[in-house]
C-alpha positions in Angstrom: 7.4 -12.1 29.5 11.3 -10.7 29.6 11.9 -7.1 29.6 12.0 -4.2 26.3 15.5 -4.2 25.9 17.6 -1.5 23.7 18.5 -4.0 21.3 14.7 -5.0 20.9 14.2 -1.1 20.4 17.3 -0.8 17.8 15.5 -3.8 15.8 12.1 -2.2 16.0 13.4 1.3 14.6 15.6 -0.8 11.9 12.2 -2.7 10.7 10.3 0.6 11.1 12.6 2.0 8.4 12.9 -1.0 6.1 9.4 -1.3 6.1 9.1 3.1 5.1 12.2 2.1 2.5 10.0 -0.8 0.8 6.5 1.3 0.9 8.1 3.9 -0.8 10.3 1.9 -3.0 6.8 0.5 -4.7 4.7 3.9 -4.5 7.7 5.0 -6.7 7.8 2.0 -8.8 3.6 2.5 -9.1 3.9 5.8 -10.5 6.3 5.2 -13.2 4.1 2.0 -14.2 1.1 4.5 -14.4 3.4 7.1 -16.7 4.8 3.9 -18.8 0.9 2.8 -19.5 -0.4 6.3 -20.3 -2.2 6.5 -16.8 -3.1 9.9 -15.1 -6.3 9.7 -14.1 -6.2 10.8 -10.6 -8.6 7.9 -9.4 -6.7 5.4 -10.8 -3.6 6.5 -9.2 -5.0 6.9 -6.3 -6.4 3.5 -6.4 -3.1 1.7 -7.7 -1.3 3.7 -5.1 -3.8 2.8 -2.2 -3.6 -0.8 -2.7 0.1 -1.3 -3.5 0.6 0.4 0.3 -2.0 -2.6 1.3 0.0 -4.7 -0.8 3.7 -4.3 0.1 2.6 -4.2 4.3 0.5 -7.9 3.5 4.0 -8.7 1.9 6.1 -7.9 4.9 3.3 -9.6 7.0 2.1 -6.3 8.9 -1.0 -4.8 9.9 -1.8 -1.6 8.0 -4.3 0.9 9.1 -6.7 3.1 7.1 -5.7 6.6 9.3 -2.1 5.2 8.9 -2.6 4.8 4.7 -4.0 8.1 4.0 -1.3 9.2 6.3 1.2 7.6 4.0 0.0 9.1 0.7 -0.3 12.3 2.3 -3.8 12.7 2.4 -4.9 12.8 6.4 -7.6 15.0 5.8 -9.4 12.2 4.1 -9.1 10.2 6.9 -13.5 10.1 7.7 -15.1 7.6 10.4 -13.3 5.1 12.5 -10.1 3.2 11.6 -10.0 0.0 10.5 -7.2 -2.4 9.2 -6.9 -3.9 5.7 -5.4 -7.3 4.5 -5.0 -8.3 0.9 -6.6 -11.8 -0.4 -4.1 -14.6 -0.3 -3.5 -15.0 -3.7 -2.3 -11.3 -4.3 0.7 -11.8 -2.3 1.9 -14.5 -4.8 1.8 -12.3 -7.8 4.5 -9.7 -8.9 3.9 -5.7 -8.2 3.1 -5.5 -12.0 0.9 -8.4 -11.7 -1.1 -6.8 -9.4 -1.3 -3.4 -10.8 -2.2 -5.1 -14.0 -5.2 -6.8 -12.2 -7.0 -3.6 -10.8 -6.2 -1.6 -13.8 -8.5 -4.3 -15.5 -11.1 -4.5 -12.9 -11.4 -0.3 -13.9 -11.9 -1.7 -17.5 -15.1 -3.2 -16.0 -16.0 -0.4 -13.7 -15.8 -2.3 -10.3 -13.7 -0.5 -8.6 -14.5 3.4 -8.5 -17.7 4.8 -9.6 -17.6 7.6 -12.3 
């Protein structure tokens, strides 16, 4: 096993970032799709929000915990019981961002995914 170097450090920092740049780049993009389909139910957003996080770190092909999530959206003090890491089914990560919000938003339809 070789050494940490500074460069290994530089690159960790720039993925760090890109990784921040592309979470937030889709949180963004999930709001405006919730204002362009008339949605502002709190639970939904919450939901859409939640799992386009899990989404875009399966994308990039890195772990993403629950504590650091909730830390993500802002919302620590929800953080309850132990952590635990989340992963996205296969063929969600072959399906556009709109795709996929498209799909939960439909599984609310049925009532699977939050209770009233």
């Amino acid at each position: 096993m070789k050494p940490w170097t500074r460069e290994d450090t530089k690159f960790w920092i720039s993925q760090l970032e890109h990784r921040i740049e592309d979470i937030e780049y889709y949180l963004r993009k999930t709001l405006e799709w919730c204002e362009d389909n008339y949605i502002y139910d709190d639970r939904k957003v919450f939901l859409l929000s939640f799992l386009t996080v899990i989404w875009v770190s399966n994308m990039r092909d890195e772990p993403i915990s629950y504590m650091e999530l909730l830390e993500i959206l802002g919302l620590p003090e929800m953080i309850i019981g132990g952590d635990k890491t989340y992963t996205i089914e296969p063929e969600f990560l072959n399906i556009s961002h709109e795709q996929l919000l498209e799909i939960i938003m439909k599984g609310f339809d049925s009532d699977n995914y939050l209770p009233s």
